[in-house]
N, C-alpha and C positions, 0 to 999 in steps of 0.2 A: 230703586236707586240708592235709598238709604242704607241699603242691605249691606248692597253692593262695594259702599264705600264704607264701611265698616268693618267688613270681610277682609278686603285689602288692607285696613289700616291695621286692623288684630296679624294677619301675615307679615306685613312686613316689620312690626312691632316686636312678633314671636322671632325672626330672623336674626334682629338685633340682639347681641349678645353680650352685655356690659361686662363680662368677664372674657367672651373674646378678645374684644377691644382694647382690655387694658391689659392681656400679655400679648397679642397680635404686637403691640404702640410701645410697649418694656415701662409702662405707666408706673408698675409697683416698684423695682428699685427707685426711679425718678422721684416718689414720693415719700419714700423712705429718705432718702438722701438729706429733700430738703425739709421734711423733720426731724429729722436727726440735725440735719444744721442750724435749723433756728434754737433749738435747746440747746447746743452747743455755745451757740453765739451768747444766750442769755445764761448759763453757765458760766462762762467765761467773761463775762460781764460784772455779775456777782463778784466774781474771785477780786478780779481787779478795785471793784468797787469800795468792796468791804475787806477786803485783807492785803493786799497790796498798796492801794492807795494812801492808808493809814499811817502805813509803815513807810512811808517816803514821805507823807508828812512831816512826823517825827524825828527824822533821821533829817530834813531839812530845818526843824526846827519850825516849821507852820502846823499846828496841829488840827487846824481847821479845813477848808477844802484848799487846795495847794494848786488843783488845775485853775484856779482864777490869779495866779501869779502872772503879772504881766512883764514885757521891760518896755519902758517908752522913752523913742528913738523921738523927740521933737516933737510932733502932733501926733505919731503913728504909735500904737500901741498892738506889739506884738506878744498873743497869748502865747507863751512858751509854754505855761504847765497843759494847758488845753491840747496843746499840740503833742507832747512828750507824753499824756493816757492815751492819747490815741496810738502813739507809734508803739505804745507798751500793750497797747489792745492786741495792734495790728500783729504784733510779732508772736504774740501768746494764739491767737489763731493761726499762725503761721506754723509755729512749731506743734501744734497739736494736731495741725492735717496730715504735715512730714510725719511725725510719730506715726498717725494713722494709716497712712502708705504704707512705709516700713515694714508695722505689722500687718498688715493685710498682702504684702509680695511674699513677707515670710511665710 
């Protein structure tokens, strides 16, 4: 009985094919993709962080960190500069994907 189910579980073991599976599924661009995007993300992270950021502090005249600039509206205090890296995040991955289209249709 032991044999038995040993036998079957070595077949259908041998059947299974993890390099089927994963061009059968298109698993390797899919994983390519989203490695190459997390390094992009933290690339472009970097840039913003360390060279970007700096230079709009200065050019504001805070040379300290600038995304903690708030205005307060009465009790409400709305992060502007918190808001304004992120939409300077968002847009710098924005344009780096169109670029990446671009050249990849060309």
């Amino acid at each position: 009985m032991k044999n038995k189910i040993s036998a079957k579980l070595y077949r259908m073991i041998k059947q299974f094919s993890m390099k089927e599976f994963i061009m059968k599924n298109n698993l390797l661009p899919l994983t390519l993709a989203v490695t190459l995007g997390f390094a992009t993300q933290d690339f472009l992270k970097a840039i913003i962080d360390d060279f970007l950021m700096p230079v709009i502090g200065s050019v504001l005249g805070n040379e300290q960190d600038w995304e903690d600039e708030t205005i307060e509206l009465g009790d409400i205090k709305l992060k502007v500069g918190h808001f304004l890296g992120k939409l300077l995040y968002y847009m710098l991955i924005l344009f780096v994907v169109f670029a990446f289209i671009k050249v990849i249709k060309n």
